[in-house]
C-alpha positions as CSV (number, residue, x, y, z in Angstrom):
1,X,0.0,0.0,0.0
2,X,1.7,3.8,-1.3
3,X,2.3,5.7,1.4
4,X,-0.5,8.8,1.5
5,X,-0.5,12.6,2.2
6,X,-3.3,15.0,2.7
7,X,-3.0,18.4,2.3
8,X,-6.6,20.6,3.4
9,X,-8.3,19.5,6.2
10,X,-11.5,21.5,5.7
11,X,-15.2,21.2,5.8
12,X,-14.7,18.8,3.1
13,X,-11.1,17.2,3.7
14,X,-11.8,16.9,7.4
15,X,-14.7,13.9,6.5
16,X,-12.7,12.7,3.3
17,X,-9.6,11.7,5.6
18,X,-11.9,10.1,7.9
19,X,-13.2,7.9,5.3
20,X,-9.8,7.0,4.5
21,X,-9.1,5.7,7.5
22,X,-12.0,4.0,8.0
23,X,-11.4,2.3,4.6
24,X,-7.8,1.5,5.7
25,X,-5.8,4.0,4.4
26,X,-3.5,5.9,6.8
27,X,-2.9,9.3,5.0
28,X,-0.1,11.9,7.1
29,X,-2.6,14.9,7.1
30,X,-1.5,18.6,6.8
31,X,-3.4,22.0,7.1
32,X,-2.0,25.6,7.4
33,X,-4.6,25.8,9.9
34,X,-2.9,23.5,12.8
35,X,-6.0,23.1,15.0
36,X,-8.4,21.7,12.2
37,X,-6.0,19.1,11.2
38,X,-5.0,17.9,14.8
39,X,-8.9,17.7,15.4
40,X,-9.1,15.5,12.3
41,X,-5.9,13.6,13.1
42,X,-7.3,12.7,17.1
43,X,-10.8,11.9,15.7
44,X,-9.5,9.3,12.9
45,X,-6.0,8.6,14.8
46,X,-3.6,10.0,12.3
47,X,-0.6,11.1,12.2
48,X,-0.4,15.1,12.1
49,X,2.5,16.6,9.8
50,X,4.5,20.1,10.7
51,X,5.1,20.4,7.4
52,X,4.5,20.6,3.5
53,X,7.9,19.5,3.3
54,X,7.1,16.8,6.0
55,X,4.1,15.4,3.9
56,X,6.3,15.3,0.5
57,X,9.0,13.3,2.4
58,X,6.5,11.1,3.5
59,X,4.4,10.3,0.9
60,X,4.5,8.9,-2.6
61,X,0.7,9.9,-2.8
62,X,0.1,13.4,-2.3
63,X,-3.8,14.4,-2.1
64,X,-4.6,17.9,-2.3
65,X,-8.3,19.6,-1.2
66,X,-7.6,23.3,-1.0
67,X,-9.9,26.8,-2.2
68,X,-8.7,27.5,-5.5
69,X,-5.3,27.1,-7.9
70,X,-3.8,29.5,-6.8
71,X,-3.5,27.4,-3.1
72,X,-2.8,24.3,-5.1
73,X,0.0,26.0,-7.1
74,X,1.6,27.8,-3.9
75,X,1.1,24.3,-1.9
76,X,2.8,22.4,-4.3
77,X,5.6,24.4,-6.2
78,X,6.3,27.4,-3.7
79,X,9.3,28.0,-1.6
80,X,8.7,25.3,0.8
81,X,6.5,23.5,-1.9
82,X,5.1,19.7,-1.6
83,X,6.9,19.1,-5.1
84,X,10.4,19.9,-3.8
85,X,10.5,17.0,-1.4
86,X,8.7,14.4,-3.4
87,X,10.7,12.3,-4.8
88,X,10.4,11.4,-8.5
89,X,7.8,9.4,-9.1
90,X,5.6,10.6,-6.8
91,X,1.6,11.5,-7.7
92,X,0.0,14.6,-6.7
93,X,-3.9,14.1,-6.6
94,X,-5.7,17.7,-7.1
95,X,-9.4,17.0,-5.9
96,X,-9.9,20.7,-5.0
97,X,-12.3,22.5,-7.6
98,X,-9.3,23.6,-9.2
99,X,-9.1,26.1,-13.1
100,X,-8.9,23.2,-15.6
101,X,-6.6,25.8,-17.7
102,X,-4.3,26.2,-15.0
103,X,-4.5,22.9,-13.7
104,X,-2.5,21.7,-17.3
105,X,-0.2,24.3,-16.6
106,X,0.6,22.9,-13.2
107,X,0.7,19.5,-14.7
108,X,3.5,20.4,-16.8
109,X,5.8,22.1,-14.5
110,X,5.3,18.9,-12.0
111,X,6.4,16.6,-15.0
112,X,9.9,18.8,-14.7
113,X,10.1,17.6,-11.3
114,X,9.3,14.2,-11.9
115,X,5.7,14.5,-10.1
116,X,2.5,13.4,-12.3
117,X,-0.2,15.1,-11.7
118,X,-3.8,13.8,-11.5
119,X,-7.1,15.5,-11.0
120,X,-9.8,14.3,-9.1
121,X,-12.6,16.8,-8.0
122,X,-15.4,15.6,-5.9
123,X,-19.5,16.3,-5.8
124,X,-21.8,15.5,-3.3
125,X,-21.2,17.8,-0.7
126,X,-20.9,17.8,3.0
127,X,-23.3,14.9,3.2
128,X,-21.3,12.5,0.6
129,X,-18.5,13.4,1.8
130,X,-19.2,12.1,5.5
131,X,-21.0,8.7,4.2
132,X,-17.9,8.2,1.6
133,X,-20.0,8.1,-1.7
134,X,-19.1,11.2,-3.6
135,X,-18.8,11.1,-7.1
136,X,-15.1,11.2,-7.8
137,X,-14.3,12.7,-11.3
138,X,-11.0,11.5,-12.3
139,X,-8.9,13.2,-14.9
140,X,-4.8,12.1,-16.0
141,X,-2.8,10.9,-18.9
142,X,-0.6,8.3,-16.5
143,X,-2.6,4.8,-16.6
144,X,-0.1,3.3,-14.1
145,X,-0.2,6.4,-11.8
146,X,-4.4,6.4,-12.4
147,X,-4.6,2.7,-11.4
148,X,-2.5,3.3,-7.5
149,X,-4.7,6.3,-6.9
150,X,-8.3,5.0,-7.5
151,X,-8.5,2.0,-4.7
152,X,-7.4,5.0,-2.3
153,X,-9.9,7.3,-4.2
154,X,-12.9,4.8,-3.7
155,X,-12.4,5.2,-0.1
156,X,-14.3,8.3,-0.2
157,X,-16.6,7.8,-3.1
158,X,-17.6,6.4,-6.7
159,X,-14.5,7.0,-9.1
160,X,-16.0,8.4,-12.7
161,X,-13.0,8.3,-15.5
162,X,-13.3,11.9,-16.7
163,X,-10.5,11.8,-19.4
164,X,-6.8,13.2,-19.7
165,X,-5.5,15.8,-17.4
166,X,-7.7,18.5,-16.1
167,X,-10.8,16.5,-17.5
168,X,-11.9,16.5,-13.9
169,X,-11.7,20.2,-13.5
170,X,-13.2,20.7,-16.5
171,X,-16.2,18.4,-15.6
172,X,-16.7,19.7,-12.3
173,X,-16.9,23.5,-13.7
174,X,-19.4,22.5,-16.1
175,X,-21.8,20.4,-13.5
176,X,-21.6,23.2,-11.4
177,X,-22.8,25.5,-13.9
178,X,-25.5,23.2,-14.5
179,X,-26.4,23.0,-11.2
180,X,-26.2,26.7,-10.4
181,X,-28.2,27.7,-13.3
182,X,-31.0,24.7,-12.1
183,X,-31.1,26.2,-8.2
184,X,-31.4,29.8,-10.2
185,X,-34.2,28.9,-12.3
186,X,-36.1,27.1,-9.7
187,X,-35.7,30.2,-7.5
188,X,-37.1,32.3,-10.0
189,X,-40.0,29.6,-10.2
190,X,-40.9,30.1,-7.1
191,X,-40.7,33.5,-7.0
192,X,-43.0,34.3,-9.6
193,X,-45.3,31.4,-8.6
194,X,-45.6,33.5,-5.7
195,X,-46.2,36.8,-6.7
196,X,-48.8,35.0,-8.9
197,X,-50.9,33.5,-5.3
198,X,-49.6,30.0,-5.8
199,X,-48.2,28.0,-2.9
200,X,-44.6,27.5,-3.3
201,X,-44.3,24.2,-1.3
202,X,-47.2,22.9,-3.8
203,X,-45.1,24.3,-7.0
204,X,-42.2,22.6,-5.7
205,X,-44.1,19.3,-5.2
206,X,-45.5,19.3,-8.5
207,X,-42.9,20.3,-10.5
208,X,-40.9,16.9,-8.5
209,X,-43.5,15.0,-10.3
210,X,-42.6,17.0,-13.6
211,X,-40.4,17.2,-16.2
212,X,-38.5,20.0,-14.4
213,X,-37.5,18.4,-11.6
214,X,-34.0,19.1,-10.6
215,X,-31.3,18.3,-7.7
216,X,-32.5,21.7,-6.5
217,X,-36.0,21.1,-6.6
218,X,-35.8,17.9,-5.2
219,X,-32.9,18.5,-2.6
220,X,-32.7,22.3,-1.8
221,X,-35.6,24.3,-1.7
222,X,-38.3,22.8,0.6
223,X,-35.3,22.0,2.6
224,X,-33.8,24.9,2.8
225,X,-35.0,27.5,1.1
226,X,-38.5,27.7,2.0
227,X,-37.8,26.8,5.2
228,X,-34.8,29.8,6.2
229,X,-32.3,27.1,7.0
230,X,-30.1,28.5,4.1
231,X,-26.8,27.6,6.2
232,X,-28.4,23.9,6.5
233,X,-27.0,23.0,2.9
234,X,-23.1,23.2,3.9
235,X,-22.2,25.1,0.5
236,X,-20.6,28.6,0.7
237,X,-22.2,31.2,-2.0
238,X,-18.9,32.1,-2.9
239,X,-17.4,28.7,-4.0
240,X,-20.4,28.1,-6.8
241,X,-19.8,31.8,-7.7
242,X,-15.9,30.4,-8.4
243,X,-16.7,27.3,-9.8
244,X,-19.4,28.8,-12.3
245,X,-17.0,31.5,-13.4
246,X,-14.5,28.1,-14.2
247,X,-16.9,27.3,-16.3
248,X,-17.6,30.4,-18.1
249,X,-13.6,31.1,-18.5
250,X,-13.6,27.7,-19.4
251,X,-16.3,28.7,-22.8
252,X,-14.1,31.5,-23.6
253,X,-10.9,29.7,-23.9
254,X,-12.5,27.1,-26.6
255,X,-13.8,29.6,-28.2
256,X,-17.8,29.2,-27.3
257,X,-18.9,32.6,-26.5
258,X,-22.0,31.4,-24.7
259,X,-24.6,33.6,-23.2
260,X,-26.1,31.4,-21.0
261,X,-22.8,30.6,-18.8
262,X,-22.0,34.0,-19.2
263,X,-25.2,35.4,-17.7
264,X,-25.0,32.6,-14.9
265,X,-21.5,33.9,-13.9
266,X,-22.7,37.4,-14.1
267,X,-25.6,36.5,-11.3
268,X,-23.7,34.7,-8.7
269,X,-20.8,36.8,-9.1
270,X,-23.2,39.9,-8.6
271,X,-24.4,37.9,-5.6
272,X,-21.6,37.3,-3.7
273,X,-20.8,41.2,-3.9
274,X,-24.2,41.8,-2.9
275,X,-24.1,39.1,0.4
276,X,-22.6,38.7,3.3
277,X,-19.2,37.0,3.6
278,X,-19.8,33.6,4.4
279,X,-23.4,33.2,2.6
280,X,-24.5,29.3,1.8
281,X,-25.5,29.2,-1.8
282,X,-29.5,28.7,-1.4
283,X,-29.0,32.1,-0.4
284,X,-29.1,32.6,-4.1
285,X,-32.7,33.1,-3.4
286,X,-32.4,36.1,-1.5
287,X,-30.3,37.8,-4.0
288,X,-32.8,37.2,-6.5
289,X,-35.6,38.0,-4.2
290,X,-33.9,41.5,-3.6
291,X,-33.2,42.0,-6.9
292,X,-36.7,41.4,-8.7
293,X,-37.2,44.2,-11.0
């Protein structure tokens, strides 16, 4: 069995490790936040590292779950660097909801260090990620380094091949488009079924027994929408905002000049200025609620 790093013991990463170990897998966890990995490491009995540089001696399998590329760049090829104390051979896992542009970039300058990188971005959310059965959406052009990682990936979910590097990224940007743009349009639903006198718990029902059912619709807005228990859902406002302008940078670098990914990152970039810091996404409905023209 590879020996395992983790790197990102969040909201996500915190359950994710304790899958791991559940499943087996002993993985040397790391956070730049101290306390929120050695919470982790007592509740799953792992070992807690001091160190990037720590977790790159270590490990041959190096799994990152950090904000945004920029952290993934900085974690693995700045001064004290992940990358720099690999040694060659070793596999850097990206399951963060990482650029897919810049993630080939990164992929590239790892190859110069003898690191392959692999991406592997998750969806689910809190939930999933606690009961181990996120959907896994593995991207990489190294079948030998794609065949050691997935027995340690399916400790926290189902493993989806997504295609050559950044594949993942790329797939996770787009379903997250998708699935902004369906909580959106169900909000608006609602809000218009409203102003016309219809009950919105009723809409809601019958449009589950619809075509126009969605995730949303079935998972988000009786739950916690209608009922005010927007923090309930576990996913910041500002992270779809991020992932759904991936996508829409993603439509301009092929070339697809789109307008309905570019009105979507439009919206929940206008929300996130408009909200407080630290808003769940289902408080998309607000936004829209305040913004009715």
């Amino acid at each position: 069995m590879p020996k395992l790093g983790f790197i990102g013991i969040g909201t996500m990463g915190a359950p994710m490790v304790r899958c791991m170990a559940q499943n087996g897998h002993a993985p040397l966890i790391y956070d730049a936040l101290p306390d929120a990995a050695r919470k982790a490491g007592k509740g799953s009995k792992l070992q807690v590292a001091s160190s990037l540089a720590e977790v790159g001696e270590h490990a041959e399998i190096v799994i990152l779950m950090l904000p945004n590329s920029k952290i993934v760049e900085t974690v693995c090829l700045g001064a004290d660097g992940v990358a720099r104390s690999m040694t060659q051979g070793g596999i850097i896992v990206d399951m963060s909801s990482s650029d897919p542009i810049e993630t080939r970039k990164l992929g590239a300058a790892l190859k110069e260090h003898g690191i392959v990188l692999l991406d592997a971005p998750v969806s689910g959310g809190l939930r999933k990620a606690v009961n181990g059965s996120l959907a896994i959406m593995l991207g990489g052009d190294d079948p030998a380094a794609i065949d050691l990682v997935t027995p340690v990936l399916e400790s926290m979910g189902k493993v989806f091949s997504a295609g050559g590097l950044a594949a993942g990224h790329a797939t996770k940007a787009l379903n997250n488009y998708v699935s902004a743009a369906g909580l959106a349009a169900a909000c608006e639903a609602v809000l218009i079924g409203q102003e016309f006198g219809l009950d919105p718990a009723r809409l809601i029902e019958i449009i589950n027994a619809s075509t126009g059912r969605n995730n949303s619709t079935e998972n988000k807005i009786v739950q916690f929408i209608l009922s005010e228990n927007f923090k309930g859902a576990g996913f910041g406002l500002g992270l779809m905002a991020k992932d759904v302008g991936l996508a829409a940078s993603l439509s301009r670098h092929v070339g697809q000049h789109l307008p309905g990914v570019r009105a979507a990152a439009e919206t929940w970039r206008a929300a996130e200025a408009s909200l407080e810091k630290g808003a769940d996404h289902t408080e998309i409905f607000t936004f829209l609620a305040a913004n009715v023209k």
